[in-house]
C-alpha positions in Angstrom: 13.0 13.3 38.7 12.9 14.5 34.7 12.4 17.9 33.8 9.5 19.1 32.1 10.3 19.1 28.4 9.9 22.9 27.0 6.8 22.9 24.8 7.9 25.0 22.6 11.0 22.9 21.7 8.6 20.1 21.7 6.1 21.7 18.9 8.5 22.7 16.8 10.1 18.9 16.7 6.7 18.7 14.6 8.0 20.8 11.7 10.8 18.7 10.9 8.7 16.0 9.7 8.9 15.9 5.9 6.0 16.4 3.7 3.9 16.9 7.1 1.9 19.6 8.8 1.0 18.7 12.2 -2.5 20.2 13.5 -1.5 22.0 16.5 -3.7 24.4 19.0 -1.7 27.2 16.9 -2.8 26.2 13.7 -6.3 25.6 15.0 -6.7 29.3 16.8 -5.3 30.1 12.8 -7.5 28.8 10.5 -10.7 28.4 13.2 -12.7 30.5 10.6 -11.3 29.1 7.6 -12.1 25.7 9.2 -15.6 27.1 9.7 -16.0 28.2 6.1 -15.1 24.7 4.6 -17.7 23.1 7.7 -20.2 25.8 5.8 -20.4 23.8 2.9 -22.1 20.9 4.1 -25.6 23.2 3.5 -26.9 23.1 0.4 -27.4 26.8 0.4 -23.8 27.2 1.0 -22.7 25.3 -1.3 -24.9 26.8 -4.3 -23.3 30.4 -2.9 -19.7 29.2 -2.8 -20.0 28.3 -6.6 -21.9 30.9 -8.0 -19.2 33.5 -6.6 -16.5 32.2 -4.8 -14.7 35.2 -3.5 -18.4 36.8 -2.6 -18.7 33.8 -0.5 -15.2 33.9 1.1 -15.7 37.3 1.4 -18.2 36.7 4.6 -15.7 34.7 6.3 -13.4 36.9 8.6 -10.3 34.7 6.8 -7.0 36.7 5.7 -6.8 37.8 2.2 -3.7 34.8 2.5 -6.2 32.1 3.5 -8.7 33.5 0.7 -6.1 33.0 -2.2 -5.1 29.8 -1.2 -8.6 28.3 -1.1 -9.1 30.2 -4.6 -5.8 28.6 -5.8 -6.9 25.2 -4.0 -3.6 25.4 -3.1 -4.1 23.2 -0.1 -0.7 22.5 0.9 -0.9 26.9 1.7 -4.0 26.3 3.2 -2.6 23.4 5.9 0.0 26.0 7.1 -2.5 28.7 7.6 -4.7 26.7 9.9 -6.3 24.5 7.5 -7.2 21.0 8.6 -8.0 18.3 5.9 -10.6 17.0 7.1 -12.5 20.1 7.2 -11.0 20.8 4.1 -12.5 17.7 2.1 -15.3 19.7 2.1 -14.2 21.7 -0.4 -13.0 19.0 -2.9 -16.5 16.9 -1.9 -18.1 20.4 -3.5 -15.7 20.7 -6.1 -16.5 17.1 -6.9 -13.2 15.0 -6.6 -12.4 12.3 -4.1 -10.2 12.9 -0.9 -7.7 10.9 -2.6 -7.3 13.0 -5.6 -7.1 16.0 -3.7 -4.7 15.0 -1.5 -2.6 14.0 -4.4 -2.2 17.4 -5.5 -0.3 17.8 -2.0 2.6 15.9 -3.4 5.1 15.8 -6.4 2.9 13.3 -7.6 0.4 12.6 -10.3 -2.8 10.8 -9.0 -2.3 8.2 -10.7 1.3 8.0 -9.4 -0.5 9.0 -5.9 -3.0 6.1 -6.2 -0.7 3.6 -7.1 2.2 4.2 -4.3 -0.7 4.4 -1.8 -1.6 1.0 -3.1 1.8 -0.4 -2.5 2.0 0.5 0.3 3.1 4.5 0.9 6.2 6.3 1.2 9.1 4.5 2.6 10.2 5.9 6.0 13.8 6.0 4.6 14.3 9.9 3.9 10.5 11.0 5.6 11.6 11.3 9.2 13.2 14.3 9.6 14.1 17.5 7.3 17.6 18.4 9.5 18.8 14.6 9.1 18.2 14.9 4.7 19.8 17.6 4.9 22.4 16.8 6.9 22.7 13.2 4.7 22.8 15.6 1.5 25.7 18.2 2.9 27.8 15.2 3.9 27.4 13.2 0.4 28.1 16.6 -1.0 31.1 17.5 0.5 34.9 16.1 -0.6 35.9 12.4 0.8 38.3 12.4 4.1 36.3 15.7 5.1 33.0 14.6 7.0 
Protein backbone atom coordinates (compact mmCIF):
# COMPACT_ATOMS: atom_id res chain seq x y z
CA UNK A 1 0.00 0.00 0.00
CA UNK A 2 1.56 3.76 -0.99
CA UNK A 3 1.32 6.48 1.31
CA UNK A 4 -0.63 9.40 0.61
CA UNK A 5 1.81 11.97 -0.96
CA UNK A 6 1.78 15.25 1.42
CA UNK A 7 0.03 17.97 -0.58
CA UNK A 8 1.80 20.46 0.48
CA UNK A 9 5.11 18.89 -0.80
CA UNK A 10 3.12 18.19 -3.87
CA UNK A 11 2.07 22.06 -4.58
CA UNK A 12 5.11 23.37 -4.04
CA UNK A 13 6.82 20.82 -6.74
CA UNK A 14 4.68 23.46 -8.95
CA UNK A 15 7.04 26.39 -8.18
CA UNK A 16 9.97 24.83 -9.55
CA UNK A 17 8.81 24.92 -12.88
CA UNK A 18 10.69 27.72 -14.82
CA UNK A 19 9.06 30.66 -16.23
CA UNK A 20 5.57 29.07 -14.88
CA UNK A 21 2.92 29.97 -12.36
CA UNK A 22 0.61 27.19 -11.73
CA UNK A 23 -3.13 28.21 -10.94
CA UNK A 24 -3.71 26.62 -7.71
CA UNK A 25 -6.94 26.78 -5.19
CA UNK A 26 -4.41 29.25 -3.25
CA UNK A 27 -3.92 31.46 -5.94
CA UNK A 28 -7.50 31.33 -6.86
CA UNK A 29 -8.93 32.19 -3.09
CA UNK A 30 -5.99 35.15 -3.90
CA UNK A 31 -6.80 36.90 -6.71
CA UNK A 32 -10.84 35.79 -6.63
CA UNK A 33 -11.59 39.55 -6.78
CA UNK A 34 -8.94 40.53 -8.96
CA UNK A 35 -10.18 37.76 -11.23
CA UNK A 36 -13.67 39.34 -10.82
CA UNK A 37 -12.40 42.85 -11.75
CA UNK A 38 -10.80 41.68 -15.16
CA UNK A 39 -14.38 39.27 -15.75
CA UNK A 40 -15.89 43.14 -15.15
CA UNK A 41 -14.71 44.24 -18.29
CA UNK A 42 -16.58 42.30 -20.57
CA UNK A 43 -19.62 45.25 -20.00
CA UNK A 44 -19.43 47.97 -21.91
CA UNK A 45 -19.99 50.21 -19.05
CA UNK A 46 -17.15 48.79 -17.31
CA UNK A 47 -15.02 49.07 -19.75
CA UNK A 48 -15.75 52.91 -20.58
CA UNK A 49 -15.17 53.34 -16.38
CA UNK A 50 -11.90 51.42 -16.35
CA UNK A 51 -10.48 53.83 -18.98
CA UNK A 52 -11.65 57.02 -18.04
CA UNK A 53 -10.04 56.49 -14.45
CA UNK A 54 -8.34 53.52 -13.83
CA UNK A 55 -7.50 53.60 -10.20
CA UNK A 56 -11.22 55.02 -9.58
CA UNK A 57 -12.29 51.80 -11.11
CA UNK A 58 -9.89 49.53 -9.29
CA UNK A 59 -10.66 51.31 -6.41
CA UNK A 60 -14.29 49.44 -6.16
CA UNK A 61 -12.67 46.19 -6.18
CA UNK A 62 -11.73 44.88 -2.62
CA UNK A 63 -8.03 43.99 -4.42
CA UNK A 64 -4.68 44.87 -2.28
CA UNK A 65 -3.09 47.98 -3.04
CA UNK A 66 -0.28 45.05 -4.44
CA UNK A 67 -2.76 43.60 -6.92
CA UNK A 68 -3.89 47.42 -7.83
CA UNK A 69 -0.23 48.45 -8.90
CA UNK A 70 0.43 45.53 -10.77
CA UNK A 71 -2.66 45.78 -13.00
CA UNK A 72 -1.64 49.69 -13.24
CA UNK A 73 1.88 48.64 -14.16
CA UNK A 74 0.38 45.74 -16.48
CA UNK A 75 2.86 44.00 -14.88
CA UNK A 76 1.27 40.71 -15.42
CA UNK A 77 3.90 38.44 -14.54
CA UNK A 78 3.11 40.28 -10.53
CA UNK A 79 -0.35 39.88 -11.26
CA UNK A 80 -0.04 35.78 -11.92
CA UNK A 81 1.61 35.46 -8.42
CA UNK A 82 -1.11 37.37 -6.75
CA UNK A 83 -3.97 35.28 -7.87
CA UNK A 84 -4.21 36.46 -11.33
CA UNK A 85 -5.27 33.90 -13.96
CA UNK A 86 -4.62 34.73 -17.68
CA UNK A 87 -7.38 33.92 -19.00
CA UNK A 88 -9.31 36.32 -16.95
CA UNK A 89 -6.61 38.50 -17.44
CA UNK A 90 -6.91 38.83 -21.37
CA UNK A 91 -9.54 40.87 -20.54
CA UNK A 92 -7.57 43.56 -19.77
CA UNK A 93 -5.22 43.46 -22.79
CA UNK A 94 -8.65 42.80 -25.12
CA UNK A 95 -9.58 46.46 -23.41
CA UNK A 96 -6.33 47.75 -23.78
CA UNK A 97 -6.52 46.66 -27.37
CA UNK A 98 -3.56 44.14 -27.96
CA UNK A 99 -3.72 40.45 -28.78
CA UNK A 100 -3.22 37.58 -26.12
CA UNK A 101 -0.17 37.01 -27.85
CA UNK A 102 1.39 40.27 -27.48
CA UNK A 103 0.54 40.42 -23.95
CA UNK A 104 1.80 37.35 -23.03
CA UNK A 105 5.07 38.37 -24.63
CA UNK A 106 5.67 41.00 -22.25
CA UNK A 107 5.77 37.84 -19.68
CA UNK A 108 9.09 36.89 -21.03
CA UNK A 109 12.66 38.24 -21.86
CA UNK A 110 11.43 38.55 -25.12
CA UNK A 111 10.42 41.04 -27.77
CA UNK A 112 7.05 40.13 -29.53
CA UNK A 113 8.46 39.75 -32.35
CA UNK A 114 11.07 37.48 -30.87
CA UNK A 115 7.84 35.97 -28.88
CA UNK A 116 5.95 35.39 -32.15
CA UNK A 117 8.60 33.94 -33.98
CA UNK A 118 9.92 31.19 -31.30
CA UNK A 119 6.20 30.35 -30.76
CA UNK A 120 6.09 29.73 -34.51
CA UNK A 121 9.01 27.35 -34.39
CA UNK A 122 7.92 25.68 -32.17
CA UNK A 123 8.38 27.10 -28.34
CA UNK A 124 10.91 26.87 -25.76
CA UNK A 125 13.02 23.81 -25.75
CA UNK A 126 12.40 21.59 -22.65
CA UNK A 127 16.16 21.48 -22.17
CA UNK A 128 16.76 24.04 -19.09
CA UNK A 129 12.55 24.66 -18.48
CA UNK A 130 11.86 21.73 -16.19
CA UNK A 131 12.97 22.53 -13.00
CA UNK A 132 14.59 25.77 -11.29
CA UNK A 133 16.73 23.48 -8.41
CA UNK A 134 18.21 21.19 -11.38
CA UNK A 135 19.55 24.88 -13.48
CA UNK A 136 20.78 25.73 -10.69
CA UNK A 137 22.24 22.86 -9.60
CA UNK A 138 23.73 22.41 -13.54
CA UNK A 139 25.07 26.16 -13.00
CA UNK A 140 26.86 25.59 -9.34
CA UNK A 141 28.45 22.48 -10.80
CA UNK A 142 29.79 24.12 -14.26
CA UNK A 143 30.85 26.85 -11.91
CA UNK A 144 32.80 25.19 -9.54
CA UNK A 145 36.80 23.97 -10.11
CA UNK A 146 37.31 20.47 -12.22
CA UNK A 147 37.99 17.24 -9.95
CA UNK A 148 35.53 19.00 -7.29
CA UNK A 149 31.76 17.99 -8.31
Amino acid sequence: MTQPRDIHAYLAEFDDIPGTRVFTAKRARQGYHLNQFAMSLMQPENRAAWKADERAYLDRWPISDEQKEAILARDYNRCLDLGGNVYFLAKVFSTDGISFAEAVSTMTDMTFPEYREMMLNGGRPPEGNRSIKANAAAAAAAQSPSGNH
